[in-house]
C-alpha positions in Angstrom: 21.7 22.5 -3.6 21.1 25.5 -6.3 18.9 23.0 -8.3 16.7 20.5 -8.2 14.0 21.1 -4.6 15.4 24.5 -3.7 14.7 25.8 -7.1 11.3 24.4 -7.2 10.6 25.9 -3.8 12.1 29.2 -5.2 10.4 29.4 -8.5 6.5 30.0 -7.4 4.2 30.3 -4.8 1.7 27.2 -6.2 4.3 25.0 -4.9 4.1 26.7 -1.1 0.2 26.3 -1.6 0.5 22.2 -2.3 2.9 21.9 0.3 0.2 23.7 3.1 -2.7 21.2 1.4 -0.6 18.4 1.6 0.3 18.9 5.3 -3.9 19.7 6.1 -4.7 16.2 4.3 -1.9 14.7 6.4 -3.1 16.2 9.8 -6.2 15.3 9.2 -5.6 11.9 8.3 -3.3 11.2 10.5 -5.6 12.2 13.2 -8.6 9.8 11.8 -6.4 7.1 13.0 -5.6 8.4 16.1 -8.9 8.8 17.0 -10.0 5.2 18.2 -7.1 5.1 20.1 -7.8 8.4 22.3 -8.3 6.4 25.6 -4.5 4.4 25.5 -3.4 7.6 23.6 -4.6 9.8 26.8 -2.6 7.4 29.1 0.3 7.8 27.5 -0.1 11.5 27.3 -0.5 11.3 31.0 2.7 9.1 31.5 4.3 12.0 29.3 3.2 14.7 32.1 4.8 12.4 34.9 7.9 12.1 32.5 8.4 15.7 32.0 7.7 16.8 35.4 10.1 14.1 37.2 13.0 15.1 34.6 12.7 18.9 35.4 12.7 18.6 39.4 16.4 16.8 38.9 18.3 20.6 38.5 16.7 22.5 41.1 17.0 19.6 43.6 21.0 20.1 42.8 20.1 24.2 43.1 19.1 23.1 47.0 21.8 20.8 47.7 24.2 22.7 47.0 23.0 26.6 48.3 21.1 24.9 50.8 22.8 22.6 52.3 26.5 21.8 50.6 27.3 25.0 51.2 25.7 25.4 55.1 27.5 22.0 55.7 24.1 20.0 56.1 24.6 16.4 55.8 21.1 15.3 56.7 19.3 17.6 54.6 20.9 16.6 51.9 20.5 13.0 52.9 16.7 14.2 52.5 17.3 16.0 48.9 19.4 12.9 47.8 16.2 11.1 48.9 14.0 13.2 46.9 16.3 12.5 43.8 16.5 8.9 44.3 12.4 8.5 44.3 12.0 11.2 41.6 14.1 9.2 39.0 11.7 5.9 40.4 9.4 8.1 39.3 10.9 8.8 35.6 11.8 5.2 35.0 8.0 3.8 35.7 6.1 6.9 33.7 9.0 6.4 31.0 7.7 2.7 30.5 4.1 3.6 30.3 4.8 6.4 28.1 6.6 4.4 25.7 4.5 1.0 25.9 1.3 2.6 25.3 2.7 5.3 22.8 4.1 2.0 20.8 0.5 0.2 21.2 -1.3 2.9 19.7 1.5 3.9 16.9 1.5 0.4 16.0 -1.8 -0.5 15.7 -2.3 2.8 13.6 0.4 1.5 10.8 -1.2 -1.9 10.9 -5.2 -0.2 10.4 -3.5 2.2 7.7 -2.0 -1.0 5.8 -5.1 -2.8 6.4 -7.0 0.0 4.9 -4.8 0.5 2.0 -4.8 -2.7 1.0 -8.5 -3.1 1.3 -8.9 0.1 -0.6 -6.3 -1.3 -3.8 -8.1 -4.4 -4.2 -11.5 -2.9 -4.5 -10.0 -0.6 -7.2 -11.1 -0.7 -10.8 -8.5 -3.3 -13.3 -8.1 0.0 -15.1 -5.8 1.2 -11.6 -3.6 -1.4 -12.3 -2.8 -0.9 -16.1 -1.7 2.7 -15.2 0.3 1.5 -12.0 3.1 -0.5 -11.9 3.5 -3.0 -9.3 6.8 -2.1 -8.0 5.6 1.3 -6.7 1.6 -0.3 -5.2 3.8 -2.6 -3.2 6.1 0.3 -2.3 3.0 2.2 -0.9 1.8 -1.0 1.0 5.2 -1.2 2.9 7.6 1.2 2.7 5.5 4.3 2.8 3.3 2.4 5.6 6.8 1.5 7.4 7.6 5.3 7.0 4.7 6.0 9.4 5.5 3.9 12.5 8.2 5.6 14.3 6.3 8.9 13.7 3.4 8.0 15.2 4.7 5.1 17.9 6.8 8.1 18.9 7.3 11.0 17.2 4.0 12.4 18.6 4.5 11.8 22.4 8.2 12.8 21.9 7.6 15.8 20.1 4.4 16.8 22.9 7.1 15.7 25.7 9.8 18.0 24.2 7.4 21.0 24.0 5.9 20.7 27.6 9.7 20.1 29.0 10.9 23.2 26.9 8.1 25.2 28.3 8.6 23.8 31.7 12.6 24.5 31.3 11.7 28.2 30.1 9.5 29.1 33.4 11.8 27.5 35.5 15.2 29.5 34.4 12.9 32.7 34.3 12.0 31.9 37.8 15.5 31.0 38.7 16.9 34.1 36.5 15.1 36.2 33.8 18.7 37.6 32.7 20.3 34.3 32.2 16.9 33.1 31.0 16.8 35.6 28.0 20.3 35.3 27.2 19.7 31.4 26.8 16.6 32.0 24.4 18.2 34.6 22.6 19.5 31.7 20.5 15.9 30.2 19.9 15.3 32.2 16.6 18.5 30.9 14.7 17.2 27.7 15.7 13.7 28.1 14.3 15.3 29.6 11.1 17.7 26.8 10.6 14.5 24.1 10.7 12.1 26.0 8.3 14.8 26.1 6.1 15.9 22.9 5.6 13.1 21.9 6.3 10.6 22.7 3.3 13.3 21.1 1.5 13.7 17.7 3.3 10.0 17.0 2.6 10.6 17.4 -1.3 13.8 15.5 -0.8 11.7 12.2 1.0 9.1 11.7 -1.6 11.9 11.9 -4.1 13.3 8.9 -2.3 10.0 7.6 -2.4 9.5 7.8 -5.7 12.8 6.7 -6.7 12.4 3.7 -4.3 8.7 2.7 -5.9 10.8 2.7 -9.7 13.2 0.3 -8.3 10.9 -2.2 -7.0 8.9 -1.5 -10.2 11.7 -3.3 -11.6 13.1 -5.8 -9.5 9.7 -7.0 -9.5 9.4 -7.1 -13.6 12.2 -7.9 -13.9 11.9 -11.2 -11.6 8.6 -12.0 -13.0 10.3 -12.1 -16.6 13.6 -13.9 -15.4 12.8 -16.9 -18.0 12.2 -14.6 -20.8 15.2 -11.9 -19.7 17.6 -15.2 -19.5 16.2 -17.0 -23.2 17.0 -13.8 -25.3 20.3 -12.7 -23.0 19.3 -9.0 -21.9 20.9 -9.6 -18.4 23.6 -7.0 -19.2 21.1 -4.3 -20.4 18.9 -5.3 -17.2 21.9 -4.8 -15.1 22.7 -1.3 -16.8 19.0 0.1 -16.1 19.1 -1.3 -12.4 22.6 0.3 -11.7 20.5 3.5 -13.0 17.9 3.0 -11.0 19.9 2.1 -7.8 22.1 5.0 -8.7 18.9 7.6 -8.9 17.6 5.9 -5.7 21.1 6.8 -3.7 21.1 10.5 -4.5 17.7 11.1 -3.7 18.9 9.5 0.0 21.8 11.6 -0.3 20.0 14.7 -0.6 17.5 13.8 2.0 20.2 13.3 4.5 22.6 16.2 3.3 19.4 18.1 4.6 19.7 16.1 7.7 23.0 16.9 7.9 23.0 20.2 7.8 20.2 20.7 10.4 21.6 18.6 13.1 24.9 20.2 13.4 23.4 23.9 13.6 21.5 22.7 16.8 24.5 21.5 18.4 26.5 24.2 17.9 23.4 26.4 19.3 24.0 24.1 22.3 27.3 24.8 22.4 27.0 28.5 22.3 24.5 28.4 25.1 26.5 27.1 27.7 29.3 29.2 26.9 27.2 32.4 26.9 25.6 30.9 30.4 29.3 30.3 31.9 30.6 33.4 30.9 27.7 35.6 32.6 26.6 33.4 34.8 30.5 33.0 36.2 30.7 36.6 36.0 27.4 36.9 38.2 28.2 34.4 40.9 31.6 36.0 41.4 30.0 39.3 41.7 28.0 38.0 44.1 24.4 38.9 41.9 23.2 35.4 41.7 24.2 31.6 43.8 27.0 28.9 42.7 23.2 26.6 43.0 21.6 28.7 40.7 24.7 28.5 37.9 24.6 24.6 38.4 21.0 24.3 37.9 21.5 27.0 35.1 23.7 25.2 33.3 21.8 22.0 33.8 18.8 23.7 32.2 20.6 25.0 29.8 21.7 21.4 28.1 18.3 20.3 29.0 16.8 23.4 27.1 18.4 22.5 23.8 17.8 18.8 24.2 14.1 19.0 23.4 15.5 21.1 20.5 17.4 19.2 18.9 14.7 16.0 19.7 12.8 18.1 17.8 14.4 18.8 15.0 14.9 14.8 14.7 11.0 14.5 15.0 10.7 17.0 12.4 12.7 14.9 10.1 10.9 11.9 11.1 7.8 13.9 10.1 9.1 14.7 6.9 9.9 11.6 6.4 6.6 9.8 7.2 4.6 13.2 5.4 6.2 12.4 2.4 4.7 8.5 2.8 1.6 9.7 4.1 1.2 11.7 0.7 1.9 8.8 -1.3 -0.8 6.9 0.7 -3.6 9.3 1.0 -3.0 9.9 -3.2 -3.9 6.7 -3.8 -7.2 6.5 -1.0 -8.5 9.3 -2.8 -8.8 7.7 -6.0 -12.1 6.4 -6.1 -12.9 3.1 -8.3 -14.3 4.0 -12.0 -16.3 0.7 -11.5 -18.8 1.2 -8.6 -21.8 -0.8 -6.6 -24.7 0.5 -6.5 -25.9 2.5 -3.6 -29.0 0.1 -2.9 -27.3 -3.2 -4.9 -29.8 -6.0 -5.7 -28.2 -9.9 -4.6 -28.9 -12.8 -6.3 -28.2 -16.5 -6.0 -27.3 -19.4 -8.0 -30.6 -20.4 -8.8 -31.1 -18.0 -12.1 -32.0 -18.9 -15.1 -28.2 -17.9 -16.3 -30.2 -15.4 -19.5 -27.6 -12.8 -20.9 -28.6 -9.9 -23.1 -26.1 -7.0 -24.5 -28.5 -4.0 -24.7 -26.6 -1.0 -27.7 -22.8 -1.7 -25.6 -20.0 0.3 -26.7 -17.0 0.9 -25.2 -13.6 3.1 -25.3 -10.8 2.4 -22.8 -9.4 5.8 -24.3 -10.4 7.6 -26.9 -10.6 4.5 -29.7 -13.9 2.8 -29.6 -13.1 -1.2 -28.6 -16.6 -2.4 -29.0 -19.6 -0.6 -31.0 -23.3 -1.4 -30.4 -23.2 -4.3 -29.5 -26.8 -6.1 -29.5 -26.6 -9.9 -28.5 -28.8 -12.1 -26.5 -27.2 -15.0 -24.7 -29.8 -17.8 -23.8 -29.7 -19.7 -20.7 -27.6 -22.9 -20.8 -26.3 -22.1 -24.1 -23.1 -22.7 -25.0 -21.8 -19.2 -26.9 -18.4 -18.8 -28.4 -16.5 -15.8 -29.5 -13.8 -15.9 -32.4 -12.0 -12.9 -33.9 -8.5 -12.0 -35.1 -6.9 -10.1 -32.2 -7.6 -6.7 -31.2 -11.5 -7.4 -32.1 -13.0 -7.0 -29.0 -13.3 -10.5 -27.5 -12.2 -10.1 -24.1 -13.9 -6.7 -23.5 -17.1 -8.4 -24.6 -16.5 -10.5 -21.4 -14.7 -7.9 -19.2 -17.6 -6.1 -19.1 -19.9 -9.0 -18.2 -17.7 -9.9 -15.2 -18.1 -5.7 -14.5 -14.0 -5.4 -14.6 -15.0 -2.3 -16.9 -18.8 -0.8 -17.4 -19.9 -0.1 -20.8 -19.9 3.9 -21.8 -23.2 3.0 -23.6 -25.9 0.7 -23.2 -26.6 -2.1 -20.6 -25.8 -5.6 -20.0 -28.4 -7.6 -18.3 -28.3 -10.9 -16.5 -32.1 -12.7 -16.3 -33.5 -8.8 -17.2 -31.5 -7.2 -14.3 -29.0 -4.8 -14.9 -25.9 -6.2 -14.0 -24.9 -2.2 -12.9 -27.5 -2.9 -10.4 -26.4 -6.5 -8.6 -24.1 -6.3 -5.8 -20.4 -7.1 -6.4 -20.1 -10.4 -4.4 -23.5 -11.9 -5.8 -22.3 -11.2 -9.9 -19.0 -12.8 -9.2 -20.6 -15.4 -7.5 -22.6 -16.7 -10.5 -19.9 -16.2 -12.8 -16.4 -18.0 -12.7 -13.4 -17.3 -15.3 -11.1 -19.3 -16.4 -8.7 -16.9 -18.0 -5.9 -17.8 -20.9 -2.6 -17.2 -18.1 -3.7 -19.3 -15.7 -2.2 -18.0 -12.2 -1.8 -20.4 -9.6 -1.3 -19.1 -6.0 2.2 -20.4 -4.2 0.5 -22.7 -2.3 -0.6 -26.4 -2.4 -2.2 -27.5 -5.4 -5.7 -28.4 -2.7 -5.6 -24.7 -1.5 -5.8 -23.5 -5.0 -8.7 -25.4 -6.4 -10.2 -24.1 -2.7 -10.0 -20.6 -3.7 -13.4 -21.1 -6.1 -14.7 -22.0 -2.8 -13.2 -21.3 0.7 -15.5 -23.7 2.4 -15.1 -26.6 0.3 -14.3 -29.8 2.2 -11.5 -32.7 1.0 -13.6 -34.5 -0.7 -15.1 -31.9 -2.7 -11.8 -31.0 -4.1 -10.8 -34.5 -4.8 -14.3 -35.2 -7.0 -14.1 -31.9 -8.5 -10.3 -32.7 -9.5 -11.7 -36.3 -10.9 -14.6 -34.6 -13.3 -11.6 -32.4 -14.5 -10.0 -35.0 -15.2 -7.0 -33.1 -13.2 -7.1 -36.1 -10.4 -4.2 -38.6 -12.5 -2.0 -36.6 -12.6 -2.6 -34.9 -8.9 -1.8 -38.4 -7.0 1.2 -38.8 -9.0 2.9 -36.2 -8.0 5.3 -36.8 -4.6 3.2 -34.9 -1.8 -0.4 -35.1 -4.0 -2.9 -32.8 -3.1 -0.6 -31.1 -0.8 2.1 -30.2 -3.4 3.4 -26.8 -3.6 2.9 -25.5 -7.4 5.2 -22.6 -6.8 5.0 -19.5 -7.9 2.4 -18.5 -10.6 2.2 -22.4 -10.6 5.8 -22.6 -11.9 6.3 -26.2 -11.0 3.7 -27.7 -12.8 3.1 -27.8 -16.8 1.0 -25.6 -18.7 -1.7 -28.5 -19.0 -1.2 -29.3 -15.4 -2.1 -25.8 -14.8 -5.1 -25.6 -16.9 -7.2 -28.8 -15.3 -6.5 -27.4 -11.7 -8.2 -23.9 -12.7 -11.1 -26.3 -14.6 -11.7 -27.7 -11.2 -11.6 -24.7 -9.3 -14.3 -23.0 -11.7 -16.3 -26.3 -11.2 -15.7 -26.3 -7.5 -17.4 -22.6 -7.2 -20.4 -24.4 -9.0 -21.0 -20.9 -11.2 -24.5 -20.7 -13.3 -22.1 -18.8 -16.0 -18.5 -19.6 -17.2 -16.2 -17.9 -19.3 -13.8 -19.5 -21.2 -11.2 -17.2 -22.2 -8.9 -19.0 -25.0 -8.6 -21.6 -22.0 -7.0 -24.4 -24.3 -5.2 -22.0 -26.3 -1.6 -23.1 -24.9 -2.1 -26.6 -23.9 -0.6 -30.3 -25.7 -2.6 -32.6 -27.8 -3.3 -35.5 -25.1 -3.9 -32.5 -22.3 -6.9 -31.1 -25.0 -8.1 -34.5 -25.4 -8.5 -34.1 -21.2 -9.6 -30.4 -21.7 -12.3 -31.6 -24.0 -13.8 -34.3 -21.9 -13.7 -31.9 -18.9 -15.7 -29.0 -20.5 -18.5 -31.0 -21.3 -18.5 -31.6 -17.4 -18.6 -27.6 -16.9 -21.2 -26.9 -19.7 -23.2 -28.9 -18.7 -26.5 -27.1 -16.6 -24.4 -23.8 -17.2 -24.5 -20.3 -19.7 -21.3 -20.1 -21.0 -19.3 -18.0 -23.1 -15.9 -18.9 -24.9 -13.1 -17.1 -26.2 -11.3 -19.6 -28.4 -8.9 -20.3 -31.4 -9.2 -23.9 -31.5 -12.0 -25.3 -33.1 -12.6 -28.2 -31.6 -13.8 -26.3 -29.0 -16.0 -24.3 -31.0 -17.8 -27.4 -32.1 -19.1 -27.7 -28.7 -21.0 -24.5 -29.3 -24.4 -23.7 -29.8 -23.8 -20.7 -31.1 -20.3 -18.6 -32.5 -20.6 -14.8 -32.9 -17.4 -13.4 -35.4 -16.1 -10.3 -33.6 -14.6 -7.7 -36.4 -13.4 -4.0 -35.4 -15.6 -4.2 -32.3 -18.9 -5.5 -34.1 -20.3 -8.4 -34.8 -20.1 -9.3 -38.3 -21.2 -13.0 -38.0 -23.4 -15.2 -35.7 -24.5 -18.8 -36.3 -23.3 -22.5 -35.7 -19.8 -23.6 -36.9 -21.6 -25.2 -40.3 -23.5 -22.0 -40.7 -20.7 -19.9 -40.9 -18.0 -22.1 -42.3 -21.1 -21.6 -45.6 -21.5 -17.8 -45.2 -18.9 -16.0 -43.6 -15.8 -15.0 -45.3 -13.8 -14.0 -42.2 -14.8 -17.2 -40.3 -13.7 -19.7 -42.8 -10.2 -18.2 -42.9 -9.8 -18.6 -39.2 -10.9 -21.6 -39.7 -8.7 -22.6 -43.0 -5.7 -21.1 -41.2 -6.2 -22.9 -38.1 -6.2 -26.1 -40.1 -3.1 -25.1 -42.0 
């Protein structure tokens, strides 16, 4: 415990400053959410009231029965105090369900709106999010941070509130019952105190730590799972295994720490405990056989007593819980701060299918760092035109269309669709006119009909069948054993590359887009499957702008048009014949290809 938080805690004061910001950011999120639940919130608040009030009368009941009545040799008033007892702890039982069943309805329903919200909030975010993030530590965020949250505020809150008002209640009761007694209890409050704003500054380092270690090894389980075929083919299991066994190994300490925190802490407040009823026997014995105070008032004493460092050491459990779900909380608000570098306009224009489908790159350039990927670009696109893209890799082809599709905006320039700035059209009506069909085809682990659906959520049966049967994707479909309603698996993993390719053909044609893009979509596909690619693409060119990334030239035949991408600029732009005559850089594609 010399190093690692402790140091860090030790070394400056910026570090106290983040740690107050972070806990205000927390608060006040925290209490965003608990807003809309006030009403439910305020019921259980009020069960908490009942709780408390039932669970301090127990003691002083026993104070009475046995000064009052034990000792005067009453049996029927204490058949009325055992009464009393018997309908206060009715009492406790129903308020305790109310407390907890409305306390859980409002904690839960807050994780499930901060998920909902999170989620939400990721996939609006810019593609540029997800090329610094890894995936392993986004779905770590989603579920274990969120997860972190529930027992803190299901809980947490009307435990810690319940705690405090029975501590307080405890405190004027033994004052009333004996301020002596009373201060010698409490003279042990300040060790307490010490003991949890020691540890615990350190405990909320030590969670995100196991946060972060935790988001690494997702990171890559899931990398490494998505690359199992590749990891298996070139025999790397044993250096996987090695960095997992790291990983794991990191991920175990950082628990270990948190809980040696834990540890620590929890011990300290029973031994307080202990020390309280021995200090409370010893004078409060020596008082009731002096005759200064009641055998009643020692009983109730004592009860008090383990009752006063209960809430105590409740709380010092809550304030681990807090730590716990702070150090999530963090994790969660870091990433709803991050605003998307792509954003709609404030007063976005919509537009519908009917456009004319005209595209014009207006002096584009753009950098994704410092290196310029695309320079002054000037290009007009005409509607219904069939335009294709070639260029060695690294050109610029698919940030040409990236930026069409908005997944990045240009650092210069404009890009316009029909004369409208496509800055200036509203998300949902851009992507509406525009379908992709990308070079990895993903396919969603569902049937093979839900995923030509997804271009279009209220497409019927039928519409999926005939736009399977244009695709020429509709042979292959009934031959498999369940049809429409196979499972592909996932990424599409149980069906062929080809296979994979016709069912995203017919779920661009299915979303009925006024411009495609084509993005090396037969690049990886068999001879007879390109024969079907070929015949299908004159079925989605057809009526349609689009624009085509692609390496094989049979596809580039279909073009109207071919612009040669080079270093970011265009360097060529004609028909296949035009520049097979005129353009160096074309023609050894093209005499490559052929090679």
């Amino acid at each position: 415990m010399r190093g690692g938080f402790g140091s860090r805690l030790r070394n400056d004061n910026q570090e106290e400053i983040k740690l107050r910001e972070i806990d205000k950011d927390t608060i006040k999120l925290l209490f965003k959410y608990l807003k809309p639940n006030s009403k439910r919130l305020s019921l259980a608040f009020l069960a908490m009231v009942v709780v408390t009030a039932s669970s301090l009368t127990g003691p002083y009941l026993i104070k009475l029965a046995v000064d009052d009545y034990i000792l005067q040799k009453d049996f029927r008033g204490l058949n009325i105090i055992l009464l009393f007892m018997m309908i206060t702890y009715g009492i406790f039982w129903i308020s305790s369900f109310f407390q907890t069943y409305f306390s859980s309805y409002v904690g839960e329903k807050i994780v499930a709106t901060i998920r909902e919200d999170l989620y939400k909030h990721i996939q609006n975010m810019s593609i540029d999010f997800y090329k610094k993030r890894l995936t392993g530590d986004i779905m770590a965020r989603l579920t274990h941070d969120v997860n972190s949250l529930s027992e803190l505020v299901s809980s947490g809150f009307i435990h810690f509130f319940n705690d405090l008002l029975t501590l307080i209640g405890i405190m004027v009761i033994m004052i009333f019952l004996n301020l002596k007694l009373a201060l010698i209890s409490f003279s042990l409050i300040p060790i307490i105190f010490f003991a949890i704003f020691l540890l615990g500054k350190k405990m909320r380092f030590a969670y995100r730590d196991v946060r972060e270690k935790l988001a690494k090894l997702n990171a890559d389980v899931e990398e490494n799972l998505s690359g199992i075929r590749l990891i298996q083919a070139i025999n790397r299991e044993a250096v996987n295994n090695k960095n997992f066994k790291k990983l794991s190994w990191e991920n175990l300490k950082a628990n270990l720490k948190a809980v040696s925190y834990f540890a620590l802490l929890f011990p300290a407040m029973n031994i307080s405990k202990v020390l309280g009823e021995a200090l409370i026997l010893i004078f409060g014995g020596y008082a009731v056989i002096n005759g200064q105070i009641s055998l009643g008032i020692l009983l109730a004493f004592m009860e008090y007593v383990r009752r006063f460092f209960s809430p105590l050491a409740d709380m010092s459990q809550i304030y681990n819980t807090y730590q716990s779900a702070a150090a999530g909380l963090d994790r969660i608000n870091e990433y709803l701060k991050i605003e998307p570098t792509v954003k709609e306009s404030k007063n976005p224009i919509k537009i519908g299918k009917n456009i004319r489908g005209e595209i014009e790159y207006k002096d584009v350039s753009f950098a994704y760092e410092e290196e310029l990927i695309l320079k002054n670009i000037h290009l007009n696109i005409n509607e219904n035109e069939s335009f294709a893209i070639v260029g060695a890799t690294g050109a610029g082809k698919t940030t040409f269309v990236n930026l069409l599709t908005r997944l990045y905006d240009a650092k210069k320039g404009s890009i316009t669709i029909d004369g409208v700035n496509i800055k200036e059209i509203d998300f949902k009506s851009l992507r509406n006119i525009i379908s992709v069909v990308p070079q990895n085809v993903y396919l969603f682990d569902t049937t093979i009909k839900e995923n030509i659906r997804y271009g279009k959520p209220s497409a019927s049966d039928k519409e999926i069948e005939e736009a399977a049967l244009k695709v020429r994707a509709h042979d292959f479909i009934i031959k498999l054993p369940d049809g429409y309603e196979t499972k592909v698996g996932e990424g599409g993993s149980r069906l062929s590359g080809g296979q994979k390719q016709l069912i995203s053909f017919a779920r661009a044609l299915i979303s009925n887009p006024k411009i495609l893009i084509l993005d090396e979509a037969t690049s990886s596909v068999d001879a007879y499957t390109e024969v079907l690619i070929q015949e299908a693409l004159e079925i989605l060119l057809e009526g349609r702008t689009a624009v085509m990334i692609a390496h094989r030239f049979t596809t580039l035949k279909k073009a109207n048009r071919i612009a040669v991408f080079k270093n970011g600029k265009i360097c060529g732009l004609g028909n296949h014949e035009e520049l097979i005559e005129n353009n160096e850089l074309y023609k050894n594609l093209y005499l490559k290809q052929k090679q």
